[in-house]
N, C-alpha and C positions, 0 to 999 in steps of 0.2 A: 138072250132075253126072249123069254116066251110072249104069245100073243096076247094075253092075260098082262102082265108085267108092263109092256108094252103099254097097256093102252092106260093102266094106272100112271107110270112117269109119266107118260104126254099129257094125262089130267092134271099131274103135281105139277109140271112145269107152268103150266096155265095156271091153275092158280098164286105158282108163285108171283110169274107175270103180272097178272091182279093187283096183288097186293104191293106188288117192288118190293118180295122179300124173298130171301134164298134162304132161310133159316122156317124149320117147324118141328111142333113138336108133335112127337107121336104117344100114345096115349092107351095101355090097355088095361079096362076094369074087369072088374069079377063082378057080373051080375048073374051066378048060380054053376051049379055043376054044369060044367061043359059048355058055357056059354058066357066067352069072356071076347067082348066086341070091343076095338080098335076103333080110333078117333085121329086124326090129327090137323091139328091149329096152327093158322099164323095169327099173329094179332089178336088172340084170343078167339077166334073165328071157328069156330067148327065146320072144316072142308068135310064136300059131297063127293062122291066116289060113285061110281057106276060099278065098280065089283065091291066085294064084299068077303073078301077070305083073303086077305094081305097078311102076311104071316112071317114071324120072327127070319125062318130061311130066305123069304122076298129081300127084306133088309139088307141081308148079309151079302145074297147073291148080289145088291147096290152098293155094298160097301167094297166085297171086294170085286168088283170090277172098274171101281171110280167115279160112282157116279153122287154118289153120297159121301160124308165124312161123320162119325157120330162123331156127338162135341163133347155131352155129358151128359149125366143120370140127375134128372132133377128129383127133388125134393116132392115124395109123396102129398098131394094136400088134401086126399079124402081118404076114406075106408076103405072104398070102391075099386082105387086106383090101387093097380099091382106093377105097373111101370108106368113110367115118365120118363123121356129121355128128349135131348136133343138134336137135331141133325141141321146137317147143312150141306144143300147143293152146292158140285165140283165142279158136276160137267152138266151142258147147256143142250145136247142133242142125244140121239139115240143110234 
């Protein structure tokens, strides 16, 4: 895990802490060519992030290392939205 990587989990884990939840959703819209910005919610919550380029491969590189599990593809509810999916923390450290 890179130092980038890095510093986003230990912000998700804080906020999952927060919240008392290990389940969120991640969230990316199309707001124009080339500019389609990621979100992701617990509680409805729109979490704050100190980076800002989290990217389908960041996931993957969570997924398959164990630190994440995707659970499922939710259900589109706007125009905007081009994915909705949900995840759930596995593992608790780094």
């Amino acid at each position: 895990m890179d130092k980038r990587l890095k510093t986003f989990w230990n912000e998700l884990l804080e906020h999952c802490k927060k919240h008392n939840k290990y389940e969120f959703i991640y969230t990316v819209e199309y707001w124009g060519i080339l500019w389609t910005p990621w979100f992701i919610y617990i509680n409805n919550e729109s979490l704050k992030f100190s980076l800002n380029d989290l990217s389908r491969t960041d996931l993957n590189w969570l997924i398959d290392n164990e630190y994440i599990l995707f659970v499922e593809a939710l259900q589109l509810d706007d125009k905007i939205d081009m994915q909705r999916e949900l995840y759930k923390i596995i593992k608790f450290d780094n």
